[in-house]
KOLVO-776572 format. One record per residue (C-alpha): residue number from 1; residue in three letters; y, x, z. Coordinates in nm, 4 decimals. Layout:
<recs>
+-----+--------+----------+----------+----------+
: num : residu :    north :     east :       up :
+-----+--------+----------+----------+----------+
: NUM :    Ala :        Y :        X :        Z :
...
+-----+--------+----------+----------+----------+
</recs>
This chain:
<recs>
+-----+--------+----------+----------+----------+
: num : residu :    north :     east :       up :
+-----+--------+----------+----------+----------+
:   1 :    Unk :   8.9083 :   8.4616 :   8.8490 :
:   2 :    Unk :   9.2467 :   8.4001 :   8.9865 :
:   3 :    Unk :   9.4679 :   8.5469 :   9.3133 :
:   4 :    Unk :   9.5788 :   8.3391 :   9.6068 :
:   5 :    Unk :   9.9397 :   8.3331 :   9.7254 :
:   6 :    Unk :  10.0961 :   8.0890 :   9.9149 :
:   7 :    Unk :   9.8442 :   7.8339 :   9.8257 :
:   8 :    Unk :   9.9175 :   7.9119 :   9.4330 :
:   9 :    Unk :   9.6159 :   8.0138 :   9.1858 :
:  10 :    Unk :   9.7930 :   8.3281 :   8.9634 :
:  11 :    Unk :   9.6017 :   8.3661 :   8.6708 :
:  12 :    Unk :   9.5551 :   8.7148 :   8.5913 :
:  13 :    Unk :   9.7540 :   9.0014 :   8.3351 :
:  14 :    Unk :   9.6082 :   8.8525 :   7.9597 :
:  15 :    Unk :   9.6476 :   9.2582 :   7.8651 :
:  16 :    Unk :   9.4111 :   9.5133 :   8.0492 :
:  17 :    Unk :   9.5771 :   9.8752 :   8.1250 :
:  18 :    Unk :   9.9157 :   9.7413 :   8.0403 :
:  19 :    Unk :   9.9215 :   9.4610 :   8.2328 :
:  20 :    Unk :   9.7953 :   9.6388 :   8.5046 :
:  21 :    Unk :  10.0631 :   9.8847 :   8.4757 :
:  22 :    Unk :  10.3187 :   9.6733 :   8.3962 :
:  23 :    Unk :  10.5001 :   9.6655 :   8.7344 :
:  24 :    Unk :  10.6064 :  10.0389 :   8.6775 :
:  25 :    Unk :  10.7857 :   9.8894 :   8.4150 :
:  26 :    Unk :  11.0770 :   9.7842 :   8.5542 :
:  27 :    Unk :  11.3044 :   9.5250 :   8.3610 :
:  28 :    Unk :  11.6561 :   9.6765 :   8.4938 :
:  29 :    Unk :  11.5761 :   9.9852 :   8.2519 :
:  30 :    Unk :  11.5256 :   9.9421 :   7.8656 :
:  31 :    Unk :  11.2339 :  10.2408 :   7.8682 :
:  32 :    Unk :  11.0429 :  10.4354 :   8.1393 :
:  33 :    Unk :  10.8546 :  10.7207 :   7.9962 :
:  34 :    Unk :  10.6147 :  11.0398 :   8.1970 :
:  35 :    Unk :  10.6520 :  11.3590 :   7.9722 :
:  36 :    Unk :  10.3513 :  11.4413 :   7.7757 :
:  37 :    Unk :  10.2971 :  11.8043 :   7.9326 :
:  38 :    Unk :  10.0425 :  11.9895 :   8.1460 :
:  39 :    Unk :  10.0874 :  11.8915 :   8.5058 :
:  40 :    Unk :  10.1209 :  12.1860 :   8.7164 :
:  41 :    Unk :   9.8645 :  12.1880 :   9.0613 :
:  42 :    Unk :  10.1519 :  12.0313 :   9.3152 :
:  43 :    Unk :  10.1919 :  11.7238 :   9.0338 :
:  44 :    Unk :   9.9857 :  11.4224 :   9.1153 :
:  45 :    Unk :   9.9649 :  11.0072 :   9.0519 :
:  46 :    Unk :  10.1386 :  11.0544 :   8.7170 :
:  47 :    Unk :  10.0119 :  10.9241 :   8.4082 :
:  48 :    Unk :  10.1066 :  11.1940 :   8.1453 :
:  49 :    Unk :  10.0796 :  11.0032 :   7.7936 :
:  50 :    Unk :  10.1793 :  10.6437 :   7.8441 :
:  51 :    Unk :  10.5640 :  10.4960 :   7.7134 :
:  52 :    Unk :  10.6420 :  10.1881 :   7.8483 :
:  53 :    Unk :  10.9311 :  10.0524 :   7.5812 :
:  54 :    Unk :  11.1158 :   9.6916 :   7.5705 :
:  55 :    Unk :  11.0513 :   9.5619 :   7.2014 :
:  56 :    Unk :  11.2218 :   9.1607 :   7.1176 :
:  57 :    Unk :  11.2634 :   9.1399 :   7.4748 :
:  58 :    Unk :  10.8968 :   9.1887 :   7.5378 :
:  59 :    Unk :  10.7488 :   9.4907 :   7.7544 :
:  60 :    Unk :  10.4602 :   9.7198 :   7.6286 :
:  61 :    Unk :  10.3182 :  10.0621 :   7.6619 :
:  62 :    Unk :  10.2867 :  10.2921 :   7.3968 :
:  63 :    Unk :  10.0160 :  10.5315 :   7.3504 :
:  64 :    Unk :   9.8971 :  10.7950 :   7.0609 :
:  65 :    Unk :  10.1634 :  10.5622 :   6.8112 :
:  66 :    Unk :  10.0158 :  10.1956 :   6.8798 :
:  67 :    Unk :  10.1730 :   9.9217 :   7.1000 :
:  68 :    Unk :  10.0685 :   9.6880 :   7.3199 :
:  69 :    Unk :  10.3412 :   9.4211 :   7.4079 :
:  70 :    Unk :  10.3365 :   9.2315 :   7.7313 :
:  71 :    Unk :  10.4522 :   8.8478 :   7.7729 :
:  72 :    Unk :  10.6922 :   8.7561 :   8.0403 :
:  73 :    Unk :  10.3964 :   8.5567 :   8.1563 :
:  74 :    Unk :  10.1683 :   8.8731 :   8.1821 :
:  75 :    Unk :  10.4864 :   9.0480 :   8.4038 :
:  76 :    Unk :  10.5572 :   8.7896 :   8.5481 :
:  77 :    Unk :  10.2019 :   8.7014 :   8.7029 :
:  78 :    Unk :  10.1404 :   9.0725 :   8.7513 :
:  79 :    Unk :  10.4703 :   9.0906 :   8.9626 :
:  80 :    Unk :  10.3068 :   8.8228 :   9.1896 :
:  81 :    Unk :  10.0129 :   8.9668 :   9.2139 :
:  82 :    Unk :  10.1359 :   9.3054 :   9.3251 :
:  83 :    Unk :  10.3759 :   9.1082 :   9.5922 :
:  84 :    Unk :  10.0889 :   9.0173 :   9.7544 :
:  85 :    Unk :   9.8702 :   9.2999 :   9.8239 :
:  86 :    Unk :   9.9522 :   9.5367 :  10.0782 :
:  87 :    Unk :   9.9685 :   9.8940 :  10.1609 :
:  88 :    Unk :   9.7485 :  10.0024 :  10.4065 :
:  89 :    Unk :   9.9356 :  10.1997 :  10.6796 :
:  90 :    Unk :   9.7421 :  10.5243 :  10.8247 :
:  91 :    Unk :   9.8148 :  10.5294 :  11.2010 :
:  92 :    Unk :   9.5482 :  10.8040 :  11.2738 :
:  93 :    Unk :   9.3800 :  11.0881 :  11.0558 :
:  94 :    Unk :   9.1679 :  11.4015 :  11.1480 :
:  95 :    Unk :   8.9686 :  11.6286 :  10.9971 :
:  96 :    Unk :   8.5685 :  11.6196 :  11.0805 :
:  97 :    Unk :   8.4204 :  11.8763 :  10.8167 :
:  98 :    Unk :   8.5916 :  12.1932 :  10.6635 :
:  99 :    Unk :   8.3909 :  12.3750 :  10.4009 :
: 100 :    Unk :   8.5817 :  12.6032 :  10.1864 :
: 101 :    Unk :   8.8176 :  12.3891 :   9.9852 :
: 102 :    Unk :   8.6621 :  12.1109 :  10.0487 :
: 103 :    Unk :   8.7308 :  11.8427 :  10.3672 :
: 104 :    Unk :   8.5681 :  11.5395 :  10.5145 :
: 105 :    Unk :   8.8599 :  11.3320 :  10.6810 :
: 106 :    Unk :   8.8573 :  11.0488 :  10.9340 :
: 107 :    Unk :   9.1293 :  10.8328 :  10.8743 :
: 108 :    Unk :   9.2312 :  10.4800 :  11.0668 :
: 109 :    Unk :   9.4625 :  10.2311 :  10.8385 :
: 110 :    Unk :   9.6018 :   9.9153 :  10.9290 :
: 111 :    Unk :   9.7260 :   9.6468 :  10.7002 :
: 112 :    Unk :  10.1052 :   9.5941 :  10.8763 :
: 113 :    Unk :  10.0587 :   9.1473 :  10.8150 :
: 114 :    Unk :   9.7420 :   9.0861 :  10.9829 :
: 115 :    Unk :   9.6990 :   9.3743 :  11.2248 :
: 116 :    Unk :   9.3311 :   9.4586 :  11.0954 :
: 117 :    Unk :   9.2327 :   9.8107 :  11.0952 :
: 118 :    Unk :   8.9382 :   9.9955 :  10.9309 :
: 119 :    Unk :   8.8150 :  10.3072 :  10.9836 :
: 120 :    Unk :   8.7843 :  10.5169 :  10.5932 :
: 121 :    Unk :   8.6148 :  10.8529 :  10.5184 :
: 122 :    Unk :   8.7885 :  11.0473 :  10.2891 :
: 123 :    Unk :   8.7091 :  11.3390 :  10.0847 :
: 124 :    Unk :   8.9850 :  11.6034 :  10.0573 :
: 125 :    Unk :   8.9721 :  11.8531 :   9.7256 :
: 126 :    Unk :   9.2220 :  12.0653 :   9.4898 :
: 127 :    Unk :   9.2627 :  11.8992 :   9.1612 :
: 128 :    Unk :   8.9423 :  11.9821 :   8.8957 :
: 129 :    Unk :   8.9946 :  12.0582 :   8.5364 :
: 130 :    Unk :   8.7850 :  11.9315 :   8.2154 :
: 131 :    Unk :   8.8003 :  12.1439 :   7.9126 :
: 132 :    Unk :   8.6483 :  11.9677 :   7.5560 :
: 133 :    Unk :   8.5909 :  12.2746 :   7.3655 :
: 134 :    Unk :   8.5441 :  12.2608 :   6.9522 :
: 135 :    Unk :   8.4905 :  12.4913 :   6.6833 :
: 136 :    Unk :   8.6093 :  12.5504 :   6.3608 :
: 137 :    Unk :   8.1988 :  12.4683 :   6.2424 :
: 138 :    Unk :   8.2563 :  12.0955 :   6.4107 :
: 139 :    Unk :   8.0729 :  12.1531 :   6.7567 :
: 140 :    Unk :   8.1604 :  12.1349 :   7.1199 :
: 141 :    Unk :   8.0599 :  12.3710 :   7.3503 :
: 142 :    Unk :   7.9021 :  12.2484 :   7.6149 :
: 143 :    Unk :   7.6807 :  12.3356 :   7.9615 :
: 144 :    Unk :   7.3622 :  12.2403 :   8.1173 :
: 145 :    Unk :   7.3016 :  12.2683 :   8.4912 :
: 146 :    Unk :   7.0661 :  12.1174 :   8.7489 :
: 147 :    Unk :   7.3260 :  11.8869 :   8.9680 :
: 148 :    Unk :   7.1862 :  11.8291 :   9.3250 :
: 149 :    Unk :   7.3351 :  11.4647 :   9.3658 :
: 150 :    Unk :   7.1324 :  11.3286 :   9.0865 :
: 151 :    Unk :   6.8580 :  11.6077 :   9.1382 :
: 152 :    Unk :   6.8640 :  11.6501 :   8.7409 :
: 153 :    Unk :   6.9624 :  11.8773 :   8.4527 :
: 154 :    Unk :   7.2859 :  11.7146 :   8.3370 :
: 155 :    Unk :   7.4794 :  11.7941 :   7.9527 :
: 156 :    Unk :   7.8616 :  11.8579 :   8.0328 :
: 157 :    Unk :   8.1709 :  12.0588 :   7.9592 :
: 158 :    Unk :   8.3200 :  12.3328 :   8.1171 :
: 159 :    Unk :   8.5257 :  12.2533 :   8.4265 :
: 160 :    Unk :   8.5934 :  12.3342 :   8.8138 :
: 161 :    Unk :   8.8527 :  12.3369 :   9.0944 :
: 162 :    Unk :   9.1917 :  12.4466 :   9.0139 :
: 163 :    Unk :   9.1745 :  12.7904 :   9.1904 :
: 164 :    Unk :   9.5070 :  12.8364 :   9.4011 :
: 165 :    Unk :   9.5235 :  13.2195 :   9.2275 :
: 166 :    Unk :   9.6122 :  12.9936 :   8.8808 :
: 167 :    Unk :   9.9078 :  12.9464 :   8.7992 :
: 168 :    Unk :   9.8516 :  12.5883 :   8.6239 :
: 169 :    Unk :   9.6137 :  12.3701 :   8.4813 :
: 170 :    Unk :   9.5728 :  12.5188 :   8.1717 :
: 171 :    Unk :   9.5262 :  12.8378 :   8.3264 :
: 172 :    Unk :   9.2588 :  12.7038 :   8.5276 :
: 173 :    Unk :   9.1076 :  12.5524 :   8.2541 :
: 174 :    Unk :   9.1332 :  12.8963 :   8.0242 :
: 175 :    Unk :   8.9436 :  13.0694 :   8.3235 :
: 176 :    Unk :   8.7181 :  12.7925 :   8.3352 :
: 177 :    Unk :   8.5889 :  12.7690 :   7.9648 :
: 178 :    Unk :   8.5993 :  13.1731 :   8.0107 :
: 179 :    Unk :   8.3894 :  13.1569 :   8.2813 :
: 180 :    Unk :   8.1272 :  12.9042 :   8.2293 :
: 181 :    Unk :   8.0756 :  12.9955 :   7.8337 :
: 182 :    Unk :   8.2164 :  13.3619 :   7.7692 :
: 183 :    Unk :   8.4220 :  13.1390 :   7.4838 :
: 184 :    Unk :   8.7847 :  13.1606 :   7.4487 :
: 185 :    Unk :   8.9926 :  12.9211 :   7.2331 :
: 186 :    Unk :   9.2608 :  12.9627 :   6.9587 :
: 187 :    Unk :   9.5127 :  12.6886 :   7.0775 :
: 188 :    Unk :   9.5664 :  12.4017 :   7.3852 :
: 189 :    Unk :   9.6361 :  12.0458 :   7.3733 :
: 190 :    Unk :   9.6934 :  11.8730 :   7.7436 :
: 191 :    Unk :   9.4608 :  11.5339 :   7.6922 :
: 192 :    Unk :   9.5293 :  11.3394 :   7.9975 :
: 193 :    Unk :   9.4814 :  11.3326 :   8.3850 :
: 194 :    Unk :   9.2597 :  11.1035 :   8.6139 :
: 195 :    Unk :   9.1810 :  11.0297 :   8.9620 :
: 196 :    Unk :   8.8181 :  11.0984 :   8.9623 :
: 197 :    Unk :   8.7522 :  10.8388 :   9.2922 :
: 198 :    Unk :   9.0817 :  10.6748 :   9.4347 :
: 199 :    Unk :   8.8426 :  10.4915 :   9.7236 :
: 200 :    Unk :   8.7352 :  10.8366 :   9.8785 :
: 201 :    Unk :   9.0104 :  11.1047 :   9.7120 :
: 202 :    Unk :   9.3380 :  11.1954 :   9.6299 :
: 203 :    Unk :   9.2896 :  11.4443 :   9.3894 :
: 204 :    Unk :   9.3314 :  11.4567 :   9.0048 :
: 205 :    Unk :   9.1102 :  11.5854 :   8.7214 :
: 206 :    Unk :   9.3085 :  11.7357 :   8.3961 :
: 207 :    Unk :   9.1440 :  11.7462 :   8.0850 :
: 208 :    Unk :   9.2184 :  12.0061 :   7.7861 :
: 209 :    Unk :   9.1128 :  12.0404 :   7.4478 :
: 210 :    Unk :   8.9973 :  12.3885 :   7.3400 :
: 211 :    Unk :   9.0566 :  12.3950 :   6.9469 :
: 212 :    Unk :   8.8870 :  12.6822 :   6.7442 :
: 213 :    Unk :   8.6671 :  12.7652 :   7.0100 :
: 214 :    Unk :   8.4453 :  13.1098 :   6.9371 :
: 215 :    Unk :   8.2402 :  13.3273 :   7.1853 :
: 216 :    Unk :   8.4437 :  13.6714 :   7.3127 :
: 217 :    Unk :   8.2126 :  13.7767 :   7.6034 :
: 218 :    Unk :   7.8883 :  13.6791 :   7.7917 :
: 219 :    Unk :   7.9244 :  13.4086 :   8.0913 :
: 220 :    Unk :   8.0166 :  13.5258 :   8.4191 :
: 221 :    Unk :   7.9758 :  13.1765 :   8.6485 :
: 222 :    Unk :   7.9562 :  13.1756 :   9.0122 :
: 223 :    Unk :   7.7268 :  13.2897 :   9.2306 :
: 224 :    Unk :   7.6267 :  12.9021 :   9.2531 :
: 225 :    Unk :   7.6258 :  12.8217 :   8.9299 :
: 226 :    Unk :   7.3190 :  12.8535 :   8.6826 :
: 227 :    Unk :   7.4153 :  12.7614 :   8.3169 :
: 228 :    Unk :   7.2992 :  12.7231 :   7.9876 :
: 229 :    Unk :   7.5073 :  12.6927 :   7.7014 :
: 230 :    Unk :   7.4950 :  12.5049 :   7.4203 :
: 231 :    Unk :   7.6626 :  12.3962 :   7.1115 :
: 232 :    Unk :   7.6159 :  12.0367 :   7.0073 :
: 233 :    Unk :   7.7511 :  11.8770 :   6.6996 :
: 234 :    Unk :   8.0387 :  11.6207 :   6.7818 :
: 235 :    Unk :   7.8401 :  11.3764 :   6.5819 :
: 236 :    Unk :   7.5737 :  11.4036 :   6.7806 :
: 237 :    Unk :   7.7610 :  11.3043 :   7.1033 :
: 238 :    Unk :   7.7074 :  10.9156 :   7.0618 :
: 239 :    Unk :   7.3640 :  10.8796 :   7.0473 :
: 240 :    Unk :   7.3762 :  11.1578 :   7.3495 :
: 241 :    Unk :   7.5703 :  10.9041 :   7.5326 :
: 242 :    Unk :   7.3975 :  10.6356 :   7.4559 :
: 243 :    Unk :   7.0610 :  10.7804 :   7.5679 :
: 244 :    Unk :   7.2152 :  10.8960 :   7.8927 :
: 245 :    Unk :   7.1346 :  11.2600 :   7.8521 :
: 246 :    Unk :   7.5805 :  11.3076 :   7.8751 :
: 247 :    Unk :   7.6149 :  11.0176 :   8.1971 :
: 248 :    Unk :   7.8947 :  11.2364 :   8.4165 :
: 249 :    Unk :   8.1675 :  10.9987 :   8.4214 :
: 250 :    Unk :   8.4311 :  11.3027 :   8.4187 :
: 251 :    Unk :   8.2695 :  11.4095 :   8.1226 :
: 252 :    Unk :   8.2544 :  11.0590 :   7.9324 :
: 253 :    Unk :   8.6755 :  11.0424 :   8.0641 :
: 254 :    Unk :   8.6976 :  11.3661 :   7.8726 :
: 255 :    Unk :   8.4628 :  11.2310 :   7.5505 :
: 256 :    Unk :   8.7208 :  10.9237 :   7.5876 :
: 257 :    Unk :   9.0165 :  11.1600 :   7.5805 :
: 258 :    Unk :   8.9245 :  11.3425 :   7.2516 :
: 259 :    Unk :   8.8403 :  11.0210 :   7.0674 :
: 260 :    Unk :   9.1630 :  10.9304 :   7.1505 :
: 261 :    Unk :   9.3431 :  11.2285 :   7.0389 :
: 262 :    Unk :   9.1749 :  11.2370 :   6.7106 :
: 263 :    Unk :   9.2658 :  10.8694 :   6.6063 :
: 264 :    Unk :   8.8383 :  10.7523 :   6.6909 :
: 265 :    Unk :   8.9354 :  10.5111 :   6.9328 :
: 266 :    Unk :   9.1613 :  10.1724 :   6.8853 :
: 267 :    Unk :   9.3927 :  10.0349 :   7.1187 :
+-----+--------+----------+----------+----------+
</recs>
């Protein structure tokens, strides 16, 4: 697979997600770096754990201790590559559905070189929240729920819409995990942020891990929501995965997050 410019074949990044996010890292500055903290609800399109640092004259990005370095070659093909997409420019939007927090939008885009416009539907939300919470006994607490989309019960983790009474993420995610489980947790750790669809939305989802996790009330969900809690040993969530009985892809981000943190997962 190659890219088109000018007549010239580009041949693609050699490094996946740093390559891909190598033109952030710009060469006039020796390192670029997004603090690793909880985004409050107005901060959005910023990737809270990645370092990109300048090693033997070679870029790289830097995440949970291990390095990846980028070649010129990989920058420099990358640089082309990004040179010759284009923005599209919205020259008309409107809203055609309002329901609670939630909006359908209409939106006409143009891309300014060749004139061509498309017409995109757009979902409007507040960012969402994703809370992995673990016990001291070596479980996650987790929730099932029938999920009208897929019209079946689906295994997740607590999470919702950052309420616009919270004052932050994590708070949203505390009232969350409160919420959905009646559990509270004994400390916080901010995992990482996503976009959960950047075709259709704008939004972000946040995800937290809940350490020393233990049961202080009984549920109160919404009025919409009908739960069942359950406990599931964290060695147990592979072959859960694997057999498709955990398939949310917010929740498998999440799963991907915690491996992650706990040194599971090699990059």
């Amino acid at each position: 697979m190659c890219v088109r410019r000018m007549g010239r074949c580009l041949p693609p990044p050699s490094v996946g997600l740093g390559s891909a996010s190598a033109d952030r890292a710009s060469p006039r500055s020796e390192s670029w770096k997004i603090e690793a903290s909880p985004p409050s609800r107005p901060e959005r399109r910023r990737h809270p754990v990645i370092t990109y640092v300048k090693t033997n004259g070679s870029w790289g990005w830097r995440f949970g201790g291990r390095e990846v370095l980028l070649s010129a070659r990989d920058l420099g093909a990358c640089g082309e590559v990004c040179r010759a997409m284009e923005r599209w420019e919205v020259v008309e939007s409107r809203v055609e559905f309002l329901g609670g927090p939630f909006a359908i939008r209409k939106a006409r885009a143009v891309l300014p070189s060749s004139g061509v416009a498309h017409e995109f539907i757009l979902f409007d939300s507040p960012d969402w929240v994703n809370v992995v919470p673990v016990t001291d006994g070596g479980k996650i607490v987790m929730v099932r729920q029938h999920r009208l989309g897929t019209d079946r019960m689906e295994l997740e983790i607590p999470g919702g819409l950052v309420d616009p009474q919270d004052g932050d993420t994590l708070e949203a995610a505390k009232r969350e995990l409160l919420e959905e489980t009646g559990y509270g947790a004994r400390s916080w750790i901010f995992l990482g942020s996503v976009s959960p669809n950047p075709a259709l939305q704008g939004n972000r989802c946040h995800t937290f891990l809940a350490q020393g996790c233990r049961k202080e009330r009984e549920p109160q969900p919404d009025s919409t929501e009908s739960l069942e809690v359950t406990e599931v040993r964290l060695a147990e969530l592979p072959r859960l995965i694997a057999a498709g009985e955990i398939s949310h892809g917010l929740v498998l981000n999440a799963l991907f997050w915690y491996y992650l943190q706990q040194g599971r997962l090699r990059i």
